[in-house]
N, CA, C and O atoms as CSV, one atom per row, in Angstrom:
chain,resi,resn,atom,element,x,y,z
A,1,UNK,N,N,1.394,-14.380,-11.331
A,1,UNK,CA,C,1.943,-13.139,-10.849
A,1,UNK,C,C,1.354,-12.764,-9.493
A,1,UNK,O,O,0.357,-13.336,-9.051
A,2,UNK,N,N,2.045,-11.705,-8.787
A,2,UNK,CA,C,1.510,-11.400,-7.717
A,2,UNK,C,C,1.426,-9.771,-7.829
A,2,UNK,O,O,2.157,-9.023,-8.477
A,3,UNK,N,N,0.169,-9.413,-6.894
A,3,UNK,CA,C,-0.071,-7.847,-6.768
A,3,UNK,C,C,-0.068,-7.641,-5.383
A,3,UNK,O,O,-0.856,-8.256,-4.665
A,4,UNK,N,N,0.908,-6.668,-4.840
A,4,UNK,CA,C,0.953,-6.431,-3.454
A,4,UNK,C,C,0.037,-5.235,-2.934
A,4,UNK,O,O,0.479,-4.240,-3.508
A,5,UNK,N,N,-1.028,-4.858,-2.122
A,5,UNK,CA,C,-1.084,-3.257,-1.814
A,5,UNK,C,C,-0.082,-3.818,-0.676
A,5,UNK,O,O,0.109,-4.796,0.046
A,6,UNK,N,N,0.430,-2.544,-1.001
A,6,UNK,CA,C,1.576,-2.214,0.598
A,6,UNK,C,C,1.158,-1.697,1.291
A,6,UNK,O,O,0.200,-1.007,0.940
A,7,UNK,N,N,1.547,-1.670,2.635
A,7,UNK,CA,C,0.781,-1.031,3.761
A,7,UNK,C,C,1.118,-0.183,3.777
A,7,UNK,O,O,2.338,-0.018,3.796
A,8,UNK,N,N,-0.116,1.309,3.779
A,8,UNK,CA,C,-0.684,2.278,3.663
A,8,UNK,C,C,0.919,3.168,4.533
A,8,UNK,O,O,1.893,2.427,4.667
A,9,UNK,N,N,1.063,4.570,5.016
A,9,UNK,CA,C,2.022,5.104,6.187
A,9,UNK,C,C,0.976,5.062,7.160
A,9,UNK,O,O,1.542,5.045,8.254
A,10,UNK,N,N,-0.242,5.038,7.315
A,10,UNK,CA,C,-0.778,5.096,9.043
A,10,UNK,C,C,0.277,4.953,10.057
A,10,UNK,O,O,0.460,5.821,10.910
A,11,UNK,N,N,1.111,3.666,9.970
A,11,UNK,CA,C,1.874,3.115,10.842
A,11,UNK,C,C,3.150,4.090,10.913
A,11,UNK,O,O,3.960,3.693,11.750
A,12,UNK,N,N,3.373,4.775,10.525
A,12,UNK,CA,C,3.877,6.143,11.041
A,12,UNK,C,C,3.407,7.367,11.793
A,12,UNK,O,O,4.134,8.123,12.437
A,13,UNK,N,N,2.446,7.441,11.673
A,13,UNK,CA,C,1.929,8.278,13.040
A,13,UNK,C,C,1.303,8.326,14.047
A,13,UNK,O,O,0.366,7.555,13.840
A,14,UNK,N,N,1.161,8.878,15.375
A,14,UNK,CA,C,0.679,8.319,16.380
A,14,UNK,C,C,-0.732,8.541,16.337
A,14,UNK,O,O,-1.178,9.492,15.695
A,15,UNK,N,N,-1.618,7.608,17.077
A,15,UNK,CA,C,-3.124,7.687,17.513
A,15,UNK,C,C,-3.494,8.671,18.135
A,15,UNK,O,O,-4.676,8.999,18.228
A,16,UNK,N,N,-2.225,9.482,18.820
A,16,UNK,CA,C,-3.047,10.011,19.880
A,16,UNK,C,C,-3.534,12.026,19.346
A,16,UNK,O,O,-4.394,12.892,19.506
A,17,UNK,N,N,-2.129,11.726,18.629
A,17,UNK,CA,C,-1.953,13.244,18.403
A,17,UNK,C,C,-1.583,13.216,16.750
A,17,UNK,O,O,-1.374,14.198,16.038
A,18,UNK,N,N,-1.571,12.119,16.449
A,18,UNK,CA,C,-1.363,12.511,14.614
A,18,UNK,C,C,-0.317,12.605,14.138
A,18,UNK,O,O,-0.261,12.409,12.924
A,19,UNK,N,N,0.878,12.920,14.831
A,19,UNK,CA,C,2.621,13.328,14.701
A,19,UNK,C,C,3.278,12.250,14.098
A,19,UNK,O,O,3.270,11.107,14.557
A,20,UNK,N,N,3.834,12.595,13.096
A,20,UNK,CA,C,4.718,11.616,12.897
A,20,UNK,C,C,5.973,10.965,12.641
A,20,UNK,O,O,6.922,11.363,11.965
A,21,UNK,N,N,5.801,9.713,13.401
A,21,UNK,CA,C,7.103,9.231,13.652
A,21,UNK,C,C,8.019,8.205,13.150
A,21,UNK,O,O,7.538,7.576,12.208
A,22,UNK,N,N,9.131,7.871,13.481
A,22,UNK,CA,C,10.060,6.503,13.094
A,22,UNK,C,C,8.947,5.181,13.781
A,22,UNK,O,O,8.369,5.156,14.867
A,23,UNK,N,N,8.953,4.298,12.797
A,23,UNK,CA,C,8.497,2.655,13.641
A,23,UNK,C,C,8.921,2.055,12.573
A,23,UNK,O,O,8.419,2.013,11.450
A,24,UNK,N,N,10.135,1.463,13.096
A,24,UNK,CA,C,10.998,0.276,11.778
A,24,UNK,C,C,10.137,-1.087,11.939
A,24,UNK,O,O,10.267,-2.004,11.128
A,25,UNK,N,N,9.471,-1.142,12.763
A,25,UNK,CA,C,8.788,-2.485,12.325
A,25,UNK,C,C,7.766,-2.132,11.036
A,25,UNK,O,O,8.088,-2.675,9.979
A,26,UNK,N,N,6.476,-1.214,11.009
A,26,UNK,CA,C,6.128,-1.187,9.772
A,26,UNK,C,C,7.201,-0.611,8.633
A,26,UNK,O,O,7.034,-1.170,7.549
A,27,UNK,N,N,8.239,0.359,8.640
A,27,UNK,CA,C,8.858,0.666,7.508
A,27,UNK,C,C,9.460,-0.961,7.155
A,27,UNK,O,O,9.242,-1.241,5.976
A,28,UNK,N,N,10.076,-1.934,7.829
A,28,UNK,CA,C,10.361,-3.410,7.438
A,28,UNK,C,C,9.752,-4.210,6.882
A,28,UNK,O,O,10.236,-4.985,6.058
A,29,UNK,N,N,8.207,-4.165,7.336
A,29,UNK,CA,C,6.716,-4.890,6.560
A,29,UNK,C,C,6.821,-4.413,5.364
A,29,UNK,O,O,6.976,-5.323,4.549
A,30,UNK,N,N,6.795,-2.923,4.699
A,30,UNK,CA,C,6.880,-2.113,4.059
A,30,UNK,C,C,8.241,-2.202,3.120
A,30,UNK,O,O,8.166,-2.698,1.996
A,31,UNK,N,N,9.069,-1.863,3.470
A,31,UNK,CA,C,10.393,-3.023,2.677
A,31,UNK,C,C,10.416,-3.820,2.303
A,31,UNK,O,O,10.805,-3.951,1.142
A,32,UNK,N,N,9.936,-5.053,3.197
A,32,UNK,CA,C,9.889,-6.393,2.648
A,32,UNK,C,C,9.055,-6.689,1.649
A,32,UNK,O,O,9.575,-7.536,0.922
A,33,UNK,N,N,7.621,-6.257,1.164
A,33,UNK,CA,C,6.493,-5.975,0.442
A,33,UNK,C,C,7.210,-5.250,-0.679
A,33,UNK,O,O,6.774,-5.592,-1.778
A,34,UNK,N,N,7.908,-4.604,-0.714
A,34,UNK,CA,C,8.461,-3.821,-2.314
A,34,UNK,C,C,9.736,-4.674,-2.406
A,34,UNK,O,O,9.884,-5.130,-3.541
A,35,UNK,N,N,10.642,-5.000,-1.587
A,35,UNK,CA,C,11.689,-5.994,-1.987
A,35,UNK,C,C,11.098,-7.551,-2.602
A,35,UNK,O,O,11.801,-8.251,-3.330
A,36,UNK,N,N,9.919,-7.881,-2.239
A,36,UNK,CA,C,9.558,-9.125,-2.494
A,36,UNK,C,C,9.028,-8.836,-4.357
A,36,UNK,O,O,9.439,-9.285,-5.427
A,37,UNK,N,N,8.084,-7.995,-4.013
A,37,UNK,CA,C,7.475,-7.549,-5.551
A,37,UNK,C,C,8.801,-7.164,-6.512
A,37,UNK,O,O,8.868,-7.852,-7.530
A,38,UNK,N,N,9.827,-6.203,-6.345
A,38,UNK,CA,C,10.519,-5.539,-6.900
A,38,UNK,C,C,11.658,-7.155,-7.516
A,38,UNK,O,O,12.204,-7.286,-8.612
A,39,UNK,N,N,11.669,-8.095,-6.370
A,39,UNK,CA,C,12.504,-9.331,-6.912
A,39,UNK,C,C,11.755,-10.077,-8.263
A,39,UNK,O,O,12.530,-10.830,-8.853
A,40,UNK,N,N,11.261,-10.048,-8.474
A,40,UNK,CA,C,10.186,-11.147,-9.200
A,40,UNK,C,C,9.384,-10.292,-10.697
A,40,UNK,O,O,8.413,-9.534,-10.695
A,41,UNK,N,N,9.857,-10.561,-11.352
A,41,UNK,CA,C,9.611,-10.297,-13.167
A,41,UNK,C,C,7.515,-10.174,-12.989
A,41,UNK,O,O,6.807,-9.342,-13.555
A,42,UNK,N,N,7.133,-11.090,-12.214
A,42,UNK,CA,C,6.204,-11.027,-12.465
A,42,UNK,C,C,5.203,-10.760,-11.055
A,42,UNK,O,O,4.460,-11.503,-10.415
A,43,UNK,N,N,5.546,-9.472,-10.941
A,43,UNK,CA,C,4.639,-9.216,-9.589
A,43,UNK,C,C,5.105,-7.472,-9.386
A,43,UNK,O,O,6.173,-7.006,-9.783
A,44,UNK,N,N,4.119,-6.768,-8.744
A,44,UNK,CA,C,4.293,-5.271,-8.369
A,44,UNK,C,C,3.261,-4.783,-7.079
A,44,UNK,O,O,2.156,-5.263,-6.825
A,45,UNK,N,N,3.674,-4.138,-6.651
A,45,UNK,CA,C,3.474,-3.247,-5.277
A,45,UNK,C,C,2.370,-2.434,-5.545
A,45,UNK,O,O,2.532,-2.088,-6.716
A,46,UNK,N,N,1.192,-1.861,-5.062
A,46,UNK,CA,C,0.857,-0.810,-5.045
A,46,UNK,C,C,0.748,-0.058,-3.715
A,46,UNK,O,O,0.494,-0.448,-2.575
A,47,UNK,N,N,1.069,1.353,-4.316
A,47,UNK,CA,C,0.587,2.762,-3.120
A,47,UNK,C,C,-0.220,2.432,-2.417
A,47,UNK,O,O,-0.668,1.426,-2.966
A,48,UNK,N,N,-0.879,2.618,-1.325
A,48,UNK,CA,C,-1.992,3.160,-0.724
A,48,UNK,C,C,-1.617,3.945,0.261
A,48,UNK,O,O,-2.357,3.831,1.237
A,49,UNK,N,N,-0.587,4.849,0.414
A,49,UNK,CA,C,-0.428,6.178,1.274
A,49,UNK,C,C,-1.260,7.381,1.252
A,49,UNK,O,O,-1.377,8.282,2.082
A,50,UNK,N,N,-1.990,7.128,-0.254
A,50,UNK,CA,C,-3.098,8.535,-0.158
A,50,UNK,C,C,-4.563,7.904,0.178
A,50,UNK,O,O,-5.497,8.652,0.465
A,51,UNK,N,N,-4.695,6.676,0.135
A,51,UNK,CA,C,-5.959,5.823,0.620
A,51,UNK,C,C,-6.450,6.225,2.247
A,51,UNK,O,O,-7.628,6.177,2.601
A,52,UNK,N,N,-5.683,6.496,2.856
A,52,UNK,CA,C,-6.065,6.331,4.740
A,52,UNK,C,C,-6.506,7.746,5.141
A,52,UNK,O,O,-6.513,8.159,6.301
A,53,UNK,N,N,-6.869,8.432,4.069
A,53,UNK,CA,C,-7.464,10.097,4.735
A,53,UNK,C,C,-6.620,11.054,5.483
A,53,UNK,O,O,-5.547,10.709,5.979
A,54,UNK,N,N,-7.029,12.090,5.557
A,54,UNK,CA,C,-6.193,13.122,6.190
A,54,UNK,C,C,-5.847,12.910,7.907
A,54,UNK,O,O,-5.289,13.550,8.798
A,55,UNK,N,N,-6.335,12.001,7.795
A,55,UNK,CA,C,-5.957,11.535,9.850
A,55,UNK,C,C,-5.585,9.855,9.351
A,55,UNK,O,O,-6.193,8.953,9.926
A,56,UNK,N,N,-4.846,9.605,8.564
A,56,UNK,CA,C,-3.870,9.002,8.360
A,56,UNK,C,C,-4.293,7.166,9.191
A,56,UNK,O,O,-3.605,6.354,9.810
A,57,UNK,N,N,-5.747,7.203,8.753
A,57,UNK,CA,C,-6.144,6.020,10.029
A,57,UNK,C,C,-5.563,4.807,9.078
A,57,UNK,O,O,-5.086,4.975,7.955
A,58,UNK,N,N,-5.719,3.414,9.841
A,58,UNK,CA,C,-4.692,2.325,10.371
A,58,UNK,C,C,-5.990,1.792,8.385
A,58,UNK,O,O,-5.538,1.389,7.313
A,59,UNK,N,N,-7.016,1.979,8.639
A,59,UNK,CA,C,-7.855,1.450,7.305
A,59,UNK,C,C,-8.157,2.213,6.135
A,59,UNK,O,O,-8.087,3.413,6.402
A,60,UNK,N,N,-8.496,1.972,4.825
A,60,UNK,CA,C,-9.267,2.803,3.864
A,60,UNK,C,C,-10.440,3.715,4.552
A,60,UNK,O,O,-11.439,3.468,5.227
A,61,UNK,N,N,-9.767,4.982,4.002
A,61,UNK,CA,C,-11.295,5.888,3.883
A,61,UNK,C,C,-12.581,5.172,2.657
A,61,UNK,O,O,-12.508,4.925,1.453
A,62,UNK,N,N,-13.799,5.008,3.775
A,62,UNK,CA,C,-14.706,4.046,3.133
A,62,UNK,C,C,-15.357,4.858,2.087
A,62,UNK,O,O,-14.729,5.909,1.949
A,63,UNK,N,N,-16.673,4.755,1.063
A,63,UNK,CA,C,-16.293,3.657,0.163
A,63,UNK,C,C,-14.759,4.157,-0.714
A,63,UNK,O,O,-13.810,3.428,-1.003
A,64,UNK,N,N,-14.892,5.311,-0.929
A,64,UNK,CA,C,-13.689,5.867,-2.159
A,64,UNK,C,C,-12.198,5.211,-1.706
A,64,UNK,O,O,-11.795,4.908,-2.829
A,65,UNK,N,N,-11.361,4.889,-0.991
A,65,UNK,CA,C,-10.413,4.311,-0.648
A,65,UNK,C,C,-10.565,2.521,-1.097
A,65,UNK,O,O,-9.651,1.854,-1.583
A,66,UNK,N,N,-11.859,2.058,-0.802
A,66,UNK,CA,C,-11.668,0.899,-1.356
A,66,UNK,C,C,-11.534,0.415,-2.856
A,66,UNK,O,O,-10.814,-0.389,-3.449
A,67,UNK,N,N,-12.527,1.248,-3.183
A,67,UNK,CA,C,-12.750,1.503,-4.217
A,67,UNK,C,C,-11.307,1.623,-5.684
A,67,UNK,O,O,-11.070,1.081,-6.764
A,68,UNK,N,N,-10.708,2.672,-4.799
A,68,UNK,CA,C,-9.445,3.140,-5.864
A,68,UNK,C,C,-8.705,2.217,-5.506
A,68,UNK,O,O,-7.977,1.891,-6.444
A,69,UNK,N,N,-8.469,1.426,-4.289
A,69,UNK,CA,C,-7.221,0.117,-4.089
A,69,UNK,C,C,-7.825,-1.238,-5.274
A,69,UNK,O,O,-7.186,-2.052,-5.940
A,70,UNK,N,N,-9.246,-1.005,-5.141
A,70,UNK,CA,C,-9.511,-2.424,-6.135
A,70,UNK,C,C,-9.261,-1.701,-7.534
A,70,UNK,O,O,-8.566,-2.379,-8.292
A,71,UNK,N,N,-9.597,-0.710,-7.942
A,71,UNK,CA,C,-9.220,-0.216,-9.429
A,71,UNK,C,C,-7.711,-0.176,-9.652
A,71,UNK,O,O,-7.271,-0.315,-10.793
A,72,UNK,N,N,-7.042,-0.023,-8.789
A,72,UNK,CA,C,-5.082,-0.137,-8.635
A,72,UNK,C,C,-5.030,-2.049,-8.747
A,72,UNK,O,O,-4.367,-2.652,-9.590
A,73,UNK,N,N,-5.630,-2.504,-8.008
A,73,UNK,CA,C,-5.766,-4.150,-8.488
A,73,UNK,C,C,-5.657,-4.281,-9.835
A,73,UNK,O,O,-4.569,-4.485,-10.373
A,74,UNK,N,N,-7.082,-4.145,-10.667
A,74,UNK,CA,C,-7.139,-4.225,-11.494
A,74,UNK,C,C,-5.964,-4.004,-12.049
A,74,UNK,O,O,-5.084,-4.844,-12.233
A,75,UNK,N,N,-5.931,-2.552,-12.398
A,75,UNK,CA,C,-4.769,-2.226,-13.776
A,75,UNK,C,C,-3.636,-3.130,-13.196
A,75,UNK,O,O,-3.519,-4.227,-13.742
A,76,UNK,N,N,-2.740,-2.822,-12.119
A,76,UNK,CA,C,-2.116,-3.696,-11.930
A,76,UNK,C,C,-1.640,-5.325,-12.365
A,76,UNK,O,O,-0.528,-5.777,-12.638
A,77,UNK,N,N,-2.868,-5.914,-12.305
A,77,UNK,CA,C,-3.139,-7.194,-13.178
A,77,UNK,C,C,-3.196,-7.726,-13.908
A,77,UNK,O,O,-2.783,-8.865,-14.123
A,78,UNK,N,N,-3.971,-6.723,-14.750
A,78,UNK,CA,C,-4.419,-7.065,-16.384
A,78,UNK,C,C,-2.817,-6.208,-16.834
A,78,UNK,O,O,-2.655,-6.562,-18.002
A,79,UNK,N,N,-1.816,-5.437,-16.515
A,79,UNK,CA,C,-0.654,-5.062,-17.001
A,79,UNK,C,C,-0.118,-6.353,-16.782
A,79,UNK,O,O,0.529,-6.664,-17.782
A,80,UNK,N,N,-0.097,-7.160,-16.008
A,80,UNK,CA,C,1.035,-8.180,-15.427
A,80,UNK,C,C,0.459,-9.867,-16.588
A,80,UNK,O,O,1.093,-10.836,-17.007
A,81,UNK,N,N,-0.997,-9.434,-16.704
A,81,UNK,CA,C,-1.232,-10.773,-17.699
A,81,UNK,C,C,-1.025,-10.452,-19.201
A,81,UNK,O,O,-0.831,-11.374,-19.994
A,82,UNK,N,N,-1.069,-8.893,-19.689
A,82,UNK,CA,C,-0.972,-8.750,-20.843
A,82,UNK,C,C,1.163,-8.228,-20.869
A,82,UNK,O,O,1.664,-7.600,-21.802
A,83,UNK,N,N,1.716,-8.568,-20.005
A,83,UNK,CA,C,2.930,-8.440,-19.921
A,83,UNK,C,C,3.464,-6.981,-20.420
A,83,UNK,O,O,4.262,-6.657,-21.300
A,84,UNK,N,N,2.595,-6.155,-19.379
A,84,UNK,CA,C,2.917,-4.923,-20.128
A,84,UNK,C,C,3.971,-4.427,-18.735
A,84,UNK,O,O,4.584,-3.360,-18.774
């Protein structure tokens, strides 16, 4: 099976001022990542839109952001080997 994190929205708003905007290249990365998972019996996507902090940066807010993406691993996984 496969477990996707999808990329976070950072890539919707700007660096400079925080605003945010259209960029079809990440909403496409972002598509393609839930169309790929969503095809396949044995594979799923996870969130990380609430992972990147209130200034919406490009990485995990450290440690607690990593933290909750590897615990979303997990369950994720052990659902996909116990075929739940």
């Amino acid at each position: 099976g496969f477990v996707i994190g999808r990329l976070s929205d950072s890539g919707f708003y700007r660096r400079r001022d925080k605003k945010r905007v259209e960029n079809s290249d990440w909403k496409g990365i972002r598509d393609a990542q839930e169309a790929f998972a969503n095809s396949m019996e044995r594979a799923v996507w996870i969130d990380t839109d609430d992972l990147n902090g209130e200034k919406n940066e490009l990485h995990l807010i450290k440690p607690g952001g990593y933290e909750t993406l590897g615990k979303r691993y997990v369950d994720a996984a052990l659902k996909l080997v116990n075929g739940k």
